[in-house]
C-alpha positions in Angstrom: 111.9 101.4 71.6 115.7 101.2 71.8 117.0 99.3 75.3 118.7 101.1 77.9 121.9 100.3 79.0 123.0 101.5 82.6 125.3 100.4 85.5 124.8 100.7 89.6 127.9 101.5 91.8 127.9 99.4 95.0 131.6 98.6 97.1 133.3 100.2 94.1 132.2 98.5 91.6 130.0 99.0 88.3 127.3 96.2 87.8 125.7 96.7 85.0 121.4 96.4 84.2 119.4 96.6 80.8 115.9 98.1 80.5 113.9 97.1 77.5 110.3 99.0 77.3 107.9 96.1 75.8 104.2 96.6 74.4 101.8 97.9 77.1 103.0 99.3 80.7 105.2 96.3 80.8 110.0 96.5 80.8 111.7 93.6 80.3 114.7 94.0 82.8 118.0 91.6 83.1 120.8 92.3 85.6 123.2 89.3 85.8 124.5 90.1 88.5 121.4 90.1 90.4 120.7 86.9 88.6 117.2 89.0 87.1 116.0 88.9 83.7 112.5 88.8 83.2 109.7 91.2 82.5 107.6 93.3 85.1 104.8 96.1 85.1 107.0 99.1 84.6 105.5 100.6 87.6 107.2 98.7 89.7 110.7 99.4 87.9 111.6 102.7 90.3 111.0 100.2 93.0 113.3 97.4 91.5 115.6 99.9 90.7 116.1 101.1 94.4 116.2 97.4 96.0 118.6 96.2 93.1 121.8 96.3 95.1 120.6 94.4 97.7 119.3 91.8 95.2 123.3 92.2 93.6 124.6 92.0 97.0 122.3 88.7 98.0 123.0 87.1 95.3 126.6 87.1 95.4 126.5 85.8 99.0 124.2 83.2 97.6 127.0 82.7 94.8 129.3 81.6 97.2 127.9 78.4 98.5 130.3 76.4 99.6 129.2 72.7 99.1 129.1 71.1 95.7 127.0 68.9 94.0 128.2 66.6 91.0 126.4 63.9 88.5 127.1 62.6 84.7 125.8 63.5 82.0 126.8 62.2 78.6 128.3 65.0 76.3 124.5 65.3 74.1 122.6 65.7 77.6 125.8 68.6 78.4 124.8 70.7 75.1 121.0 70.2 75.8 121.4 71.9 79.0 123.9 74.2 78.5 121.5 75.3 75.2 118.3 75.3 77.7 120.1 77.3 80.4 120.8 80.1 78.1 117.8 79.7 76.2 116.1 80.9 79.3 118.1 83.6 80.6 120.3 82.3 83.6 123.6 83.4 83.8 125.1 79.6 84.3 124.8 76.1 84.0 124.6 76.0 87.8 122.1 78.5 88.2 119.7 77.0 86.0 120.3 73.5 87.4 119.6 75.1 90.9 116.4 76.4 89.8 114.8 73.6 88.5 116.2 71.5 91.5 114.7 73.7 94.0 111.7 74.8 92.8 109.0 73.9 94.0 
């Protein structure tokens, strides 16, 4: 099946979410500006559907973190991770390192 391509409206602007049906009763569903894109039950996808603009919404306040964290990396180590972090879906370099840095 074909993916489908929408937007939601929220404080006049268009933010954009993709729906891919997979095998089974499960969607693949990304959002970047929710920072989403993974696969769930499609059950729950009316659900996700009605809470995404508060997921857009929290993660734009979480977007906007104020303190900064830097290190060095030599330029190979840079490409690795810049490869990884889209390799696996996240929508930055910083998000990705945030992820693995926090996870627990």
């Amino acid at each position: 099946m074909n993916s489908i391509h929408h937007s939601v409206s929220l404080n006049h602007r268009k933010y954009d979410y993709t729906v891919k049906p997979l095998s089974g009763s499960r969607v693949f569903f990304a959002c970047p500006a929710a920072n989403i894109s993974q696969e769930f039950p499609a059950e729950d996808l009316a659900e996700l559907l009605r809470d995404l603009p508060e997921l857009i919404l929290a993660e734009k306040n979480y977007s906007q973190a104020a303190e900064v964290v830097r290190f060095r990396v030599q330029p190979s180590e840079k490409q690795l991770i810049e490869q990884r972090a889209l390799a696996r879906g996240f929508p930055s370099v910083s998000a990705f390192i945030r992820h693995l840095a926090l996870a627990s």
